[in-house]
C-alpha positions in Angstrom: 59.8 89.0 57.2 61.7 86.7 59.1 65.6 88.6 58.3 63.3 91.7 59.4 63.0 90.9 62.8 66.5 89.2 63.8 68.0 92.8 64.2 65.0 93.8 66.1 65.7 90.6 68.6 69.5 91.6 68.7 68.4 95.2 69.9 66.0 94.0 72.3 68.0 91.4 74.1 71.3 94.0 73.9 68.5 96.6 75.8 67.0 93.9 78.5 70.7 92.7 79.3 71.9 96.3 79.8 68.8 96.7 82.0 69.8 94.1 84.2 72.9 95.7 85.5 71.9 94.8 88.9 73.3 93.8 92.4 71.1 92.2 94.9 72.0 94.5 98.3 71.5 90.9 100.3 74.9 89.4 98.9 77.1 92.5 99.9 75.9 92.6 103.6 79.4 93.2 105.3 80.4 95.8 103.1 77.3 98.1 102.6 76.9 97.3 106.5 80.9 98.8 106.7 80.1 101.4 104.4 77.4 103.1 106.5 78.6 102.7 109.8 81.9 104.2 108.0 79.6 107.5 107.3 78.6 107.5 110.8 82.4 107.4 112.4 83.0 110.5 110.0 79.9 112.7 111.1 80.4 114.7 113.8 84.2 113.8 114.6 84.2 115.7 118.1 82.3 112.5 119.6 85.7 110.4 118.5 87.6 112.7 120.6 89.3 110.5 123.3 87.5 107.3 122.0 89.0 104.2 123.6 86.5 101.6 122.0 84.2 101.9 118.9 80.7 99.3 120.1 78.9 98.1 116.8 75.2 96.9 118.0 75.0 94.6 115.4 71.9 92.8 117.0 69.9 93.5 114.0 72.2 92.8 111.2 69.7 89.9 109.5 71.2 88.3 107.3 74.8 89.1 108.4 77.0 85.8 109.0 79.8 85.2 112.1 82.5 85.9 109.4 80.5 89.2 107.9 80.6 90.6 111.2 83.9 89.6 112.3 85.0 91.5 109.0 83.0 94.5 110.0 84.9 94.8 113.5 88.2 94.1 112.2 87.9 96.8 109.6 87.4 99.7 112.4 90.1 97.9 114.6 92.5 98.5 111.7 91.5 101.9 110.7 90.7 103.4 114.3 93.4 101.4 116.4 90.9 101.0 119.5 89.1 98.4 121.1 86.2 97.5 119.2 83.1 94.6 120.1 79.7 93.8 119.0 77.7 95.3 122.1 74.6 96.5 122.8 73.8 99.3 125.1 72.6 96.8 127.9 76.3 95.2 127.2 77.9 97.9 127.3 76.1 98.9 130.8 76.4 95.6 132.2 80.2 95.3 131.4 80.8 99.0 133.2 81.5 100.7 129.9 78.5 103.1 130.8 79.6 106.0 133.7 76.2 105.9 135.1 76.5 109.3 136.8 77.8 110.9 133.7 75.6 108.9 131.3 78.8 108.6 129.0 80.8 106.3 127.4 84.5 106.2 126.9 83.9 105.2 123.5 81.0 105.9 120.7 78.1 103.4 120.0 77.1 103.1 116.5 73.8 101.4 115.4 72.1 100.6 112.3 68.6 101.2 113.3 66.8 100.7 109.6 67.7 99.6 106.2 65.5 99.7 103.3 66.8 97.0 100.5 63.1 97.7 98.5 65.0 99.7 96.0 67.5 98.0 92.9 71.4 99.3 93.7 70.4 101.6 96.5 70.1 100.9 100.1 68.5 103.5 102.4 69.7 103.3 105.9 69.1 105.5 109.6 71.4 104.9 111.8 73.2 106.9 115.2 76.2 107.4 116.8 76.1 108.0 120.7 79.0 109.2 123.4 76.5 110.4 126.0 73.0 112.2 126.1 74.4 115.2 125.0 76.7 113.9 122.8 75.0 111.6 119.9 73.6 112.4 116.4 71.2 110.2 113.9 71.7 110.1 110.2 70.0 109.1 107.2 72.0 107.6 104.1 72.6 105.4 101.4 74.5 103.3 100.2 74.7 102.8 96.3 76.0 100.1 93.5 77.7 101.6 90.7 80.5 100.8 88.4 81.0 97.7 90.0 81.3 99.0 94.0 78.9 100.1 96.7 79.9 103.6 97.6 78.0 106.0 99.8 75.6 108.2 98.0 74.1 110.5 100.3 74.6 110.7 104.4 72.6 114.0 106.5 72.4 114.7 109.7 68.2 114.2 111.0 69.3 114.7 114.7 71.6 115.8 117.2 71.9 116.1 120.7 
């Protein structure tokens, strides 16, 4: 009885280690942070038209370090060659980057408005990216762990104005 159930252990512990094939969303921040704000500089490409600054609000990154974020702005310096800074809205305003008769900005400002880390290798996200009040859209993605990356698994459109 006891040879009986050593193969029956070896399957079991082979199952529950292949079950546990699982990346906690919390220690890859900066790049599933990247990733989706990636998605959002490729949705609707006309608001990029004549971009001279990308503004990340990244006032609600929890969890995200000084050197995550830092990461995050030099990645869209390098791939967009523009200006780009942590800002709010109200920073943007109070700097002047806001045409307050036009509403519009010279640049686009992407945000991250809600993540959802509740389920195992995915993370859910909504996020926008706004040029002016006529010029913004909101999306819905997320971002997924599999063979060993986090890759964007879904991104739509939920808004546009």
């Amino acid at each position: 009885m006891k040879y009986k159930m050593i193969p029956v252990l070896l399957i079991l512990t082979a199952l529950l280690s292949a079950c546990n094939n699982k990346e906690n969303p919390k220690d890859h921040l900066g790049e599933i942070y990247t990733l989706a704000l990636d998605s959002l500089m490729e949705k609707d490409k006309a608001l990029n038209s004549e971009m001279e600054f990308i503004a990340i609000d990244m006032s609600n990154f929890d969890g995200v370090n000084e050197e995550q974020k830092k990461t995050i702005v030099n990645h869209f310096k390098d791939k967009y060659k523009v200006e780009v800074m942590n800002a709010t809205m109200d920073d943007l305003e109070e700097k002047g980057y806001l045409n307050p008769d036009t509403m519009a900005l010279d640049g686009v400002l992407l945000r991250i408005e809600n993540v959802d880390f509740t389920f195992t290798n995915n993370v859910l996200f909504e996020g926008s990216k706004f040029k002016s009040g006529l010029g913004a859209i909101g999306v819905e993605g997320t971002v997924h762990y599999k063979n060993g990356e986090w890759r964007m698994k879904e991104l739509e459109e939920t808004w546009v104005s």
